[in-house]
C-alpha positions in Angstrom: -26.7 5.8 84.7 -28.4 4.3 87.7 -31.4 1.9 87.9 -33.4 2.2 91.2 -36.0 -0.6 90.6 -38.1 -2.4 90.2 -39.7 -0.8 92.9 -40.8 -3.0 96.3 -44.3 -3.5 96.6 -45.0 -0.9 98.6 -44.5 2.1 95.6 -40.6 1.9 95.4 -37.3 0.0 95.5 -35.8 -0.8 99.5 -38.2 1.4 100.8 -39.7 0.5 104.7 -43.0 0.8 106.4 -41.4 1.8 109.4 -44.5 3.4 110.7 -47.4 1.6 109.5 -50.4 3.0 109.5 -49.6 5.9 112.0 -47.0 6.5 109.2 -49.8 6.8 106.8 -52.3 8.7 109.3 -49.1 10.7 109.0 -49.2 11.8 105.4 -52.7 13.6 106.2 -52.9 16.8 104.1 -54.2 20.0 105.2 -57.1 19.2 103.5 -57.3 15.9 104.3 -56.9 16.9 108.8 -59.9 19.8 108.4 -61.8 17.1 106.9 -60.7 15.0 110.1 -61.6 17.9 112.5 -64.6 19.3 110.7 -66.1 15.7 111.2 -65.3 14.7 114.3 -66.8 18.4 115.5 -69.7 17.7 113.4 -70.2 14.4 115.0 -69.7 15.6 119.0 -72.4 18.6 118.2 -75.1 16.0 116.8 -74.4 13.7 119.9 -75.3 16.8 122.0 -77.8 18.3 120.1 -79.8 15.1 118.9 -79.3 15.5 115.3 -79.2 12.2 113.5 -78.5 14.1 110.0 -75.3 15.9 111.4 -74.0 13.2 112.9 -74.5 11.2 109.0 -72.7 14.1 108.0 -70.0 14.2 110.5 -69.1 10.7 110.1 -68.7 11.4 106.0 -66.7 14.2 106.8 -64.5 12.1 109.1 -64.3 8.7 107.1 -63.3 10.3 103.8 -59.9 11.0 104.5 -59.3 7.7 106.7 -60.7 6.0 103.4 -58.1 7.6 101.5 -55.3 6.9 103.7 -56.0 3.0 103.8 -56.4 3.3 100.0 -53.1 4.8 99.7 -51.7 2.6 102.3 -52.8 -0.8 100.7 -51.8 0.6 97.4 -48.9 -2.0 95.6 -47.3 0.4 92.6 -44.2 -1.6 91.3 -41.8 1.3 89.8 -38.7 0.9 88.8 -36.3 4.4 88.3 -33.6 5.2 86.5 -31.0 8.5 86.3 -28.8 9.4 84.1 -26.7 12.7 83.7 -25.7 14.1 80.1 -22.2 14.6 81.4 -21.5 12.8 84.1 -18.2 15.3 84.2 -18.7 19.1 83.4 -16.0 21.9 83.8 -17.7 24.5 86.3 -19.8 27.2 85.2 -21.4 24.6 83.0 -24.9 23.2 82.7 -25.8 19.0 82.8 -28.8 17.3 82.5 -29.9 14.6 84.5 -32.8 12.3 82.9 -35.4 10.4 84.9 -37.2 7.6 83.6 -40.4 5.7 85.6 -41.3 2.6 84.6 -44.7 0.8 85.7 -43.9 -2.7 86.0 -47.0 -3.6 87.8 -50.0 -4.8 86.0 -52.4 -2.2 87.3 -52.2 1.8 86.1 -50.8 4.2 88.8 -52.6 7.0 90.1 -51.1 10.2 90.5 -47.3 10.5 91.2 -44.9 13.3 92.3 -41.0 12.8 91.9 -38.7 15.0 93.9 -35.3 14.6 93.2 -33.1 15.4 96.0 -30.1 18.3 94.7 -27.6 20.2 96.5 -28.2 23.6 96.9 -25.4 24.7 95.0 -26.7 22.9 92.2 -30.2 24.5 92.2 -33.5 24.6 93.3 -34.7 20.9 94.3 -36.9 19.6 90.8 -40.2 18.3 91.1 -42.4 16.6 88.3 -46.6 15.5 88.5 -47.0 12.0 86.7 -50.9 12.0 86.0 -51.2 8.0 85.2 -48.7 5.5 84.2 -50.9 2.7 82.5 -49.4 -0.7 83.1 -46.0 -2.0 81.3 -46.0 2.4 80.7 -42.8 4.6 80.7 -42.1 8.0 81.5 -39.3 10.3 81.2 -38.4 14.2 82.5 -35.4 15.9 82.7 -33.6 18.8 84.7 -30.8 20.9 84.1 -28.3 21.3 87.3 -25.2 24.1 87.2 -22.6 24.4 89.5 -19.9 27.9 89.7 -17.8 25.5 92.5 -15.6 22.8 91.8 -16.2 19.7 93.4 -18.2 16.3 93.6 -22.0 16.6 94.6 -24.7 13.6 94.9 -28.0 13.4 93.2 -31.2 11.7 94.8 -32.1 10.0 96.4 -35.6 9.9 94.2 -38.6 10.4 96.1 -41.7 9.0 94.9 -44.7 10.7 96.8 -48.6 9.2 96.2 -51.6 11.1 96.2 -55.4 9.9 96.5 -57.5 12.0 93.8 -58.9 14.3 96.7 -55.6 15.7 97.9 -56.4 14.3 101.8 -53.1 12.1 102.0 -49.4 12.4 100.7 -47.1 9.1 101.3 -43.2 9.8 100.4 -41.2 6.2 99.2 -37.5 6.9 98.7 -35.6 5.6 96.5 -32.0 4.0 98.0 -29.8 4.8 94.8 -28.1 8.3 93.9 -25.3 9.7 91.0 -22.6 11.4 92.0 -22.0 14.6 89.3 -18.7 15.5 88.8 -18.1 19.8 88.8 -14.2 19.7 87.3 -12.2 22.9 87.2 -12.6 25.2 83.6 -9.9 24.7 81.0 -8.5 27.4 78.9 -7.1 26.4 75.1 -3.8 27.1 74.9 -2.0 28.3 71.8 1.1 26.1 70.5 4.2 27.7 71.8 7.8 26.3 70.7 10.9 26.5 72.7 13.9 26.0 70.5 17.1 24.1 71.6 19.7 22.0 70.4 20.5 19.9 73.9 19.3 16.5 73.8 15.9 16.0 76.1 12.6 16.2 75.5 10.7 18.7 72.9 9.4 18.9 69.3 13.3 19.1 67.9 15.1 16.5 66.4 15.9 14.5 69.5 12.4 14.2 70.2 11.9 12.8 67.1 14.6 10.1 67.4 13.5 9.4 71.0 10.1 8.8 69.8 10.8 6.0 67.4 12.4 4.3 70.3 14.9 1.6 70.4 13.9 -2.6 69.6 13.1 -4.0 73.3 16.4 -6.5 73.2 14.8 -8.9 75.1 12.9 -11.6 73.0 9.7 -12.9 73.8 7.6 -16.3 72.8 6.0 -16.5 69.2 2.1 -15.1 69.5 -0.8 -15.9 66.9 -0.3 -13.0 64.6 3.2 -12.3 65.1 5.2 -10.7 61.9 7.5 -13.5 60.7 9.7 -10.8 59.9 10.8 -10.3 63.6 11.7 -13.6 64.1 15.1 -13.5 66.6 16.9 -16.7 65.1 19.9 -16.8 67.8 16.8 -17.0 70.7 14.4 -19.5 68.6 17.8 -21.9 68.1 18.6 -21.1 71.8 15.2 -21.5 73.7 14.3 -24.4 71.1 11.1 -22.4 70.4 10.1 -19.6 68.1 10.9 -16.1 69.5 10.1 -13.1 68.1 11.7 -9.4 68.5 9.7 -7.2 70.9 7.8 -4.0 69.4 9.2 -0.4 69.4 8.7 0.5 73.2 7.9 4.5 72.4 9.6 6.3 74.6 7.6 10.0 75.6 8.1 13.5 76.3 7.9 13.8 80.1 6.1 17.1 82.1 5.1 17.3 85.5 2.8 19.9 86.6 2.9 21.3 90.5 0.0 23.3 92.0 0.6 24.8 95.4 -2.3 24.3 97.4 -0.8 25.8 100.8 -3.5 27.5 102.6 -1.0 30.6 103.9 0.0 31.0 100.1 -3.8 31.9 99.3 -6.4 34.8 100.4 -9.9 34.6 99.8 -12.9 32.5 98.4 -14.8 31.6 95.7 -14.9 31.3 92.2 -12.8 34.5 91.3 -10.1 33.2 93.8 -6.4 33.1 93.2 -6.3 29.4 94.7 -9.6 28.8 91.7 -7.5 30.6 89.1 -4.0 28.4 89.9 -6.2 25.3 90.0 -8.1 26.0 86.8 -4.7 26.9 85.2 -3.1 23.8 85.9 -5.9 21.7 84.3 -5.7 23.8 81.2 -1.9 22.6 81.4 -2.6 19.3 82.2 -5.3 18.8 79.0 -2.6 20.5 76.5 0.3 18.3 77.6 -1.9 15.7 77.0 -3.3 16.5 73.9 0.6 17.4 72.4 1.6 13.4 73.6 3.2 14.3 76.6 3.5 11.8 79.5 2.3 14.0 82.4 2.1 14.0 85.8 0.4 15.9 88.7 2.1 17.0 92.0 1.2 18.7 94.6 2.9 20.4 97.5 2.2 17.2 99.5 3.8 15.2 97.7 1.1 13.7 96.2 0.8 12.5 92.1 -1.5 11.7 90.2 -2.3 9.3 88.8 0.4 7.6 89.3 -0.1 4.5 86.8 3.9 3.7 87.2 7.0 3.4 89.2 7.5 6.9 87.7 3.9 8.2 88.5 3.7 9.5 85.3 0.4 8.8 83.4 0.4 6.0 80.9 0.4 5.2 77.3 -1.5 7.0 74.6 -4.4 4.8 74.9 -4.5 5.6 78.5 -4.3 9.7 78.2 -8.1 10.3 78.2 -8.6 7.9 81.8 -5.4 9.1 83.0 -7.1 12.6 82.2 -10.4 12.2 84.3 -8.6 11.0 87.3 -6.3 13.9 87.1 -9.2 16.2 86.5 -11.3 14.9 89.2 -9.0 15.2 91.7 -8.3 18.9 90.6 -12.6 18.9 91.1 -11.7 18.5 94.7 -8.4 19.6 95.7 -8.8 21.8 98.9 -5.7 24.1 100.7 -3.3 21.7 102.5 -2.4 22.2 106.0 1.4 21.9 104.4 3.9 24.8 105.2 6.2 24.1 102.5 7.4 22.9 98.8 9.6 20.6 101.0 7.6 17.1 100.2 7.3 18.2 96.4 10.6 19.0 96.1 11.8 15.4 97.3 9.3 13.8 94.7 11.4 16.1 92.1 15.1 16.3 93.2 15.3 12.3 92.0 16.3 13.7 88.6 15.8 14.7 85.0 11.6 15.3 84.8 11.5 16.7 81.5 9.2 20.1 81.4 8.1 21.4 84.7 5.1 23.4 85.1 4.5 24.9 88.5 1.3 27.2 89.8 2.5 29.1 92.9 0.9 31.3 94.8 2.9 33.4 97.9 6.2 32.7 97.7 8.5 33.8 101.2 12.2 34.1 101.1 12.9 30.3 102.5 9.6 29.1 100.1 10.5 31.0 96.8 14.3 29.1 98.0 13.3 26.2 97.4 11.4 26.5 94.1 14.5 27.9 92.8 16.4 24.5 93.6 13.5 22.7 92.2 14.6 24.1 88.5 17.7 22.4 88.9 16.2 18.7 89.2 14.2 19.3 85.5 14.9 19.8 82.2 12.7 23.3 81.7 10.7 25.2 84.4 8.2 27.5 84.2 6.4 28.9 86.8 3.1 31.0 87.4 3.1 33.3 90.5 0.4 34.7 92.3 -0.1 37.4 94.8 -3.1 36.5 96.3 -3.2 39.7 97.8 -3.5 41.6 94.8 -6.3 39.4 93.8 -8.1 40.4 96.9 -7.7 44.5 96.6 -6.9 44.4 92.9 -3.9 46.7 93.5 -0.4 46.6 91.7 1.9 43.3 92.0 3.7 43.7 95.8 7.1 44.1 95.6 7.8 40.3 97.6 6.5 39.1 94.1 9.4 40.7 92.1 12.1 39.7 94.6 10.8 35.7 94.3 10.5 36.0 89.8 14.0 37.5 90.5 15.0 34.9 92.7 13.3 31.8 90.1 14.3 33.6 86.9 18.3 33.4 88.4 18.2 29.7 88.8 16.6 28.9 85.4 13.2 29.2 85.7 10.9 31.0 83.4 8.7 33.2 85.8 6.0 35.5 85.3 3.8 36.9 87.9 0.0 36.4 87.3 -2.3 39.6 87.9 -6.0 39.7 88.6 -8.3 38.3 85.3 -5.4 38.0 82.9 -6.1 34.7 81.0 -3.9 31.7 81.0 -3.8 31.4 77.1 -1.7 34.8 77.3 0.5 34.4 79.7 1.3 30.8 78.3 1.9 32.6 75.0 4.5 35.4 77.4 6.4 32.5 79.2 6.9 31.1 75.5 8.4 33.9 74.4 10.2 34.9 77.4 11.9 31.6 77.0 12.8 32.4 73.6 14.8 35.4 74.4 16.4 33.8 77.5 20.0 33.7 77.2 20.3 30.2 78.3 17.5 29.2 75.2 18.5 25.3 74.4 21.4 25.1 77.2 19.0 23.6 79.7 18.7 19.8 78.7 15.5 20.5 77.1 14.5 20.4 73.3 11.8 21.3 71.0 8.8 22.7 72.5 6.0 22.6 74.4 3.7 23.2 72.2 
């Protein structure tokens, strides 16, 4: 929510009379310049003809709108503005509402006020509103309803406040400095619960996991705190340091996943919403949220390099508490992720090749011989890989999966990797459910370092 007031004197909040009154003469209607014209003709054919009655009327005709431009221009509304969107975040495809609220602060009524919000095109048509009087101390409040099909990060206002005399002869536009910025975050799919079983000690929903949850004590005592359990009292430091130490708490230890998105521009063809670069995007934030929501610690990587958010050393996102921020800064950059100018997987694959990253998740999309290459030796720095990949070019002519697409699953599925490729409007949910399976009924099932599930 944004507060744009109270306004300045001059009908709004850091608005300027840069113009002065040829600003004003400025705002002139249509109606309001005939008027003009009609009486200054009027007056120049009563000078010539002698007519003392036309000219009277000539000079009514002419002073009427000049009347109401100094009226509108010595006209001191105080307004204050407010905006606020109902949700500041919304998945694409989705609707928000943005609420604006005018309050008179002044102690004289306002006359007649028109609010134009300013709105990206791609949001919708720009909203207007007609305030007929706002008595003094008064309160108004409209709404709109903005929709986006495009991921990405768009700016509302700023609010324009336009005045208008009762006769419709002069318009003056204030502006407003302030403006929101609504968030348009990639859509999410729910995935089902899918289990991998194994008996190698890693990361998962198996026994191990269980035991790595509980965690071990932190043998390193700290100083007594107000509140502390007497029962974790560490005699040998209190007798040693001369003060009361207590037993750190459990330190949790957590399931570890990083998810990968290749944003290579060569690896993607075409645009827009029904995209394969939209699809691998909206599929890694449906990843992303399910990790999350099963207590993974998760982190996002990109072909650069880049991960987010990168709360750690590790640049894995933080404690439980922390899950839903470190959600909204993973989802808003996914809101604006764009193709890198990146050739490669070689930047990623130095982020992962440090060692063990638990689960691995990885959204491809054209995979060459040297590219697909490398993935493969990615699966050999992680616990469990899976891996989505597209063939852009099938999304574009919505023919058969190219045969370049079989020889790179061949290639990832010999070094480990669960691989499926993704065709044209096949939802994530089921092929999550496949790659679930697929593991499964892999012979090397709970040989790979990682247990439990991903579910």
């Amino acid at each position: 929510m944004s507060a744009q007031g109270p306004a300045a004197p001059d009908g709004h909040e850091g608005s300027k009379d840069k113009g002065g009154v040829k600003a004003a003469l400025g705002g002139l209607t249509t109606r309001g310049r005939s008027f003009l014209a009609a009486g200054v003709a009027a007056a120049a054919c009563a000078y010539l003809l002698g007519q003392a009655d036309l000219l009277r009327v000539g000079l009514l005709l002419a002073v009427l709108p000049l009347l109401a431009v100094l009226v509108l221009y010595r006209t001191r509304y105080r307004v204050a503005a407010s905006r606020r969107l109902a949700p500041a975040r919304v998945p694409s495809g989705s609707e928000a509402r943005v609420h604006l609220r005018m309050d008179n602060v002044s102690r004289m009524p306002t006359g007649l006020l028109m609010l134009q919000d300013h709105v990206p095109y791609v949001l919708g048509p720009r909203p207007r509103f007609v305030l007929d009087r706002v008595e003094a101390g008064g309160r108004r409040e409209v709404s709109y309803r903005v929709r986006s099909d495009l991921r990405g990060r768009y700016p509302l206002g700023p609010l324009q406040l336009r005045l208008s005399d009762p006769f419709g002869m002069c318009e003056l536009t204030r502006s407003f400095s302030a403006f929101d910025t609504l968030t348009v975050i990639p859509r999410t799919e729910a995935l089902p619960a899918v289990r991998l079983s194994g008996e190698a000690s890693g990361y998962g929903d198996g026994r191990q996991r269980s035991l790595a949850l509980a965690g071990d004590d932190d043998v390193i005592p700290r100083a007594y705190r107000h509140g502390d359990d007497l029962r974790r009292v560490h005699w040998r430091s209190t007798a040693r340091y001369g003060e009361l130490m207590v037993r750190r708490e459990e330190q949790p230890q957590r399931s570890r996943c990083t998810v990968l998105l290749d944003t290579r521009a060569k690896a993607y063809q075409g645009s827009g919403p029904d995209s394969a670069f939209e699809w691998a995007v909206s599929g890694a934030a449906s990843a992303l949220m399910h990790l999350l929501e099963r207590g993974f610690a998760v982190r996002l990587l990109t072909d650069t390099g880049a991960s987010v958010p990168g709360e750690g050393s590790d640049g894995f996102a933080g404690s439980t508490q922390e899950s839903a921020a470190s959600a909204g800064t993973m989802m808003d950059t996914l809101a604006v992720v764009d193709h890198s100018d990146g050739g490669g997987l070689s930047r990623a694959y130095d982020v992962l090749r440090g060692g063990n990253e638990g689960l691995l998740v990885a959204f491809f999309g054209d995979l060459d011989d040297e590219q697909a290459a490398m993935a493969a030796r990615m699966r050999r720095r992680s616990g469990a890989a899976v891996a989505f990949v597209l063939d852009s070019g099938t999304w574009v002519t919505g023919g058969a999966v190219a045969g370049a697409v079989d020889e790179s699953l061949q290639r990832l599925r010999e070094a480990g990797w669960t691989a499926l490729a993704v065709p044209p409007g096949v939802p994530l949910a089921d092929l999550w459910q496949q790659a679930g399976r697929q593991y499964t009924d892999s012979p090397g099932a709970g040989t790979n370092g990682f247990t439990g599930g991903w579910s």
